[in-house]
N, C-alpha and C positions, 0 to 999 in steps of 0.2 A: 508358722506357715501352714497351711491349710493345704490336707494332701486329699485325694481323691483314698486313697484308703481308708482314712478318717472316718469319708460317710459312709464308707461301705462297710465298715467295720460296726457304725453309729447305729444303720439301718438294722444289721443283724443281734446288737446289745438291744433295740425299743423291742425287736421281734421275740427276743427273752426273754425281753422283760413282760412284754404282755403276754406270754405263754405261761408266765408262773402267774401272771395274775387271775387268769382264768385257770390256772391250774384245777383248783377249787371244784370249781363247777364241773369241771370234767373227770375230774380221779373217778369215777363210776361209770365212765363210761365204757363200752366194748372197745378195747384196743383196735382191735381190728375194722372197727366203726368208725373208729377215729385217722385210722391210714387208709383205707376208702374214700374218704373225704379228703384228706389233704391231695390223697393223687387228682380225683376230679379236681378240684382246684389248678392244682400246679397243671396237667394237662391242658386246662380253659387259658390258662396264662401264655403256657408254651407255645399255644395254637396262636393269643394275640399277637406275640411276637416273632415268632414268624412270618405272620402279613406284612406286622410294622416292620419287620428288614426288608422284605421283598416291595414293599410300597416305596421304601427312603432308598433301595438302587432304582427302582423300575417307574419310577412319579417325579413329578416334578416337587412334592411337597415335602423334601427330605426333614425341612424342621419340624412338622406335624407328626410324621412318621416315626422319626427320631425320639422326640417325647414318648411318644406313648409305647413307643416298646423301651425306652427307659423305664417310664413307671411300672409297666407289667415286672420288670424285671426287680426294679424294687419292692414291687410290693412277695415275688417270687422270695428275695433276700427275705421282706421279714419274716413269711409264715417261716422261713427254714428256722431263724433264729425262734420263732415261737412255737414250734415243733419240736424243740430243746427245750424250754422254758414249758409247755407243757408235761414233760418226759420228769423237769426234775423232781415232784412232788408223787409221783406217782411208784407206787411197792413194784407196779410191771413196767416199770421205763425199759428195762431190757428187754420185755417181750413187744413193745410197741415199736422200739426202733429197731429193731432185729426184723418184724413184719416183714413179711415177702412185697406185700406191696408197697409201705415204706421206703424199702432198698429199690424197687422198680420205679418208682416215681425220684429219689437223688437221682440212680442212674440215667432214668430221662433227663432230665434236668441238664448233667454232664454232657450229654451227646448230644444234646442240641446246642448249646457251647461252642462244644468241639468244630462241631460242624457247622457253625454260624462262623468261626474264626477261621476254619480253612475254606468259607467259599468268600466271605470277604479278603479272605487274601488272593483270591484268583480274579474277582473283581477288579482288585488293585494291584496287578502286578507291577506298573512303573513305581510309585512309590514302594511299595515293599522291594521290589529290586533294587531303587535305590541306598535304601536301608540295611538290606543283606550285603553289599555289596560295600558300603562302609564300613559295615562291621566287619569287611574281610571276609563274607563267605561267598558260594557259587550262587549265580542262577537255579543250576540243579540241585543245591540244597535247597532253595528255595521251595522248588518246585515236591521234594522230599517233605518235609515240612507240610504243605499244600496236602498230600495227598494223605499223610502218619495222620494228620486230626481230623480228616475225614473217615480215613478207616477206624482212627481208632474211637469216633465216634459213633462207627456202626458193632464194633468189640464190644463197647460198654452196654451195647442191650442183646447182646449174645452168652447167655450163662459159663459154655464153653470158652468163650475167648475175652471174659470180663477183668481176669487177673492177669493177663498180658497186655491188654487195653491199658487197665487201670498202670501199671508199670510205666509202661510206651509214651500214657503222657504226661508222667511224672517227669521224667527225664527229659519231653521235650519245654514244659512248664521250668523246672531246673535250670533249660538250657536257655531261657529265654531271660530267664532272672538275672544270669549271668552274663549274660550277652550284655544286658544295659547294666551291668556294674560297671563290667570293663571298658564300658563304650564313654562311660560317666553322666550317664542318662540320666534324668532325676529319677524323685520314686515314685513319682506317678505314673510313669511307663512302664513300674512294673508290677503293680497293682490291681490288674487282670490277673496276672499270674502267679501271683501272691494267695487270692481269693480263692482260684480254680486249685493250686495245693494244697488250699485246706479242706477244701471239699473232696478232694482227690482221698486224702487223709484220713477224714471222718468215716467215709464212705468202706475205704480200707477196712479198717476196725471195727464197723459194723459187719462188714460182709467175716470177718473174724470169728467174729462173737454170733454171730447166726451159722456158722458152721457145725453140723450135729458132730465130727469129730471132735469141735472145740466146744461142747457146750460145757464143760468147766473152767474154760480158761477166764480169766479174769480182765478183767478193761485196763488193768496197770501192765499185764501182758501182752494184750492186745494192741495197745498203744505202743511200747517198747518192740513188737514183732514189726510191728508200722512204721514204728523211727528207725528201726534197722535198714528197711527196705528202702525208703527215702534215702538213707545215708547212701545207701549203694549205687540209688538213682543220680543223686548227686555227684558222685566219683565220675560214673557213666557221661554226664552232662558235660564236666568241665573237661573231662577226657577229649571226648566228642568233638567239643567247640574246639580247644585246639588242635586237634588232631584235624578240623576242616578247614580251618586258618591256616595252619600250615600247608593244607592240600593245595589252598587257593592263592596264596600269597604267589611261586613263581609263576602262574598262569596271567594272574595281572601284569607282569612285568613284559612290556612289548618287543619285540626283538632290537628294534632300534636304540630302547632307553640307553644304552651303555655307550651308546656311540656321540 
């Protein structure tokens, strides 16, 4: 069966692969020259797709609109993966991905995300009500929810407030995962947030290893400092979910039902 992870997973392996293939041509180039360029890029992209969501609520041509901030977004997916795939051949792949602007152009990237998934959920709140609402939680989570990935997508381009951000929507990403296990959702429901964990992730570990108190630490530790924190996000997550199931579950219950 053919999941929606598949191609997004697909899109970021050709994005690797053409990164090592032009690796070559680019080992000489100014790192810094080369994350200059990838930010233009991905900013020219972020800028299409934003129209194209605000065109597919606010037009009548949502299939028009729809595509093409698809594509923008795909073709967003490959440079990532060939932004790796250039990085693997190269002696300063740590100084290129480490980059200030490098890290400023993921973190874009993330908080437009964020904040495209909590305004489409205020868009739609009958159907997302409906759906919180099966799964057992409040309206006012709901609306909780709505507002954590809007702020925490203005966290993630706040230097101050990037590693609480970064935290905030692990655990709500986590909780969303877990939501449609429970729920027995397939796994295409959860492959937004599959995607947005690993980015969450990567991002983590760079912003690590560009740390001048960590610039000796290693990528095997930096990753291991990453899965730690994930783990904890996770605990938080499944805590969370049922600790707001249980909040909600006597309020659904109407004074009448027993009678």
């Amino acid at each position: 069966m053919f999941y929606r992870v598949d191609y997004q997973l697909g899109v970021l392996i050709a994005g690797f692969i053409v990164g090592i293939l032009f690796s070559r041509r680019t080992e000489n180039a100014d790192p810094h020259q080369v994350a200059r360029l990838y930010y233009a890029v991905i900013a020219t992209l972020l800028v299409l797709r934003t129209v194209a969501f605000f065109g597919s609520m606010l037009t009548h041509y949502q299939d028009f609109w729809n595509t093409a901030g698809g594509l923008a977004g795909d073709i967003s997916s490959l440079l990532y993966g060939a932004l790796f795939g250039l990085s693997a051949r190269r002696k300063d792949a740590r100084k290129l991905l480490t980059d200030p602007v490098i890290l400023s152009a993921l973190s874009m990237t993330l908080a437009f995300t964020f904040a495209i998934a909590g305004t489409a959920k205020a868009f739609s709140m009958t159907p997302m009500t409906e759906f919180f609402t099966q799964s057992g939680y409040s309206t006012t989570f709901l609306k909780f929810i709505v507002f954590a990935e809007v702020f925490g997508a203005i966290g993630l381009l706040l230097p101050w407030a990037l590693a609480p951000a970064l935290g905030g929507l692990t655990v709500d990403m986590f909780g969303a995962v877990v939501t449609h296990v429970r729920n027995g959702d397939p796994l295409n429901d959860s492959t937004g947030a599959i995607d947005l964990l690993i980015r969450l992730a990567v991002l983590g570990v760079l912003l690590i290893l560009s740390s001048r108190r960590e610039s000796q630490r290693t990528i095997r530790g930096a990753v291991l400092a990453v899965s730690t924190i994930g783990l904890v996000c996770l605990l938080f997550a499944v805590g969370g979910s049922v600790a707001m199931r249980h909040h909600t579950q006597p309020a659904s219950i109407s004074p009448g039902s027993h009678e």
